[in-house]
C-alpha positions in Angstrom: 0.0 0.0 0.0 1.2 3.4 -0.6 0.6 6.4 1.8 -1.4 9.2 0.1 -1.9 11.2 3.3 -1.4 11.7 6.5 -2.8 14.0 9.3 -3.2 14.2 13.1 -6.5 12.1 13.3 -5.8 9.4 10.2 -3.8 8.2 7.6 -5.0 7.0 4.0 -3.3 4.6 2.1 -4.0 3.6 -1.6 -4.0 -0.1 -2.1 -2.2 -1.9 -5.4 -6.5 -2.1 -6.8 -6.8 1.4 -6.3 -9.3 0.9 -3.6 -8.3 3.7 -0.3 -7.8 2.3 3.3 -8.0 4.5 6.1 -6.3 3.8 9.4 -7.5 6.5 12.3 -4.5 8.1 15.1 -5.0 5.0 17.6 -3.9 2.2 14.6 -7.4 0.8 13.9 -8.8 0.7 10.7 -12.0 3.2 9.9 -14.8 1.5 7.9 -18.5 2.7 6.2 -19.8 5.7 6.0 -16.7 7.1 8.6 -13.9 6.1 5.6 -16.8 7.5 2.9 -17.0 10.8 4.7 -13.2 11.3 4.9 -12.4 10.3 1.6 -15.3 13.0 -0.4 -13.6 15.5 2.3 -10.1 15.0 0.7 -11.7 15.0 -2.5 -10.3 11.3 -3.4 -13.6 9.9 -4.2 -17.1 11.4 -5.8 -20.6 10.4 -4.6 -22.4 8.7 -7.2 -25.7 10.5 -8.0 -29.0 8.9 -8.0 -30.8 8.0 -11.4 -34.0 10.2 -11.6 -36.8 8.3 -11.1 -39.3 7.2 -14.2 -42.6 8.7 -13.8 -44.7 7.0 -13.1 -47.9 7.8 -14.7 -46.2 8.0 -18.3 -45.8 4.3 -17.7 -48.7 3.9 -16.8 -50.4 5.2 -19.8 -47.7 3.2 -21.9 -49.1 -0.6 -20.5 -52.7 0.2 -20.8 -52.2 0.5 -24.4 
């Protein structure tokens, strides 16, 4: 793994897949929506948008005929 960062409360590292690991100031590793918060903080990773939803009633209108 290769460091990418390190301040007072964590370090991240990058891993050989490109996936990040982030281990916090007392040498445990952070996990879920912790790492996923610190990672879109440092910019390293984007939130994926959510697909609009289909209407509904325009598919509606589309099986009845």
């Amino acid at each position: 793994m290769q460091q990418i960062k390190q301040t007072a409360d964590y370090t991240i590292f990058q891993k050989k897949s490109g996936r990040y690991a982030v281990k916090a100031k007392n040498k445990q590793w952070v996990h879920a929506a912790e790492k996923t918060q610190i990672l879109l903080a440092e910019a390293l990773i984007t939130q994926a948008r959510p697909k609009p939803a289909a209407e509904p009633a325009a598919e509606g209108e589309a099986a009845e005929s």
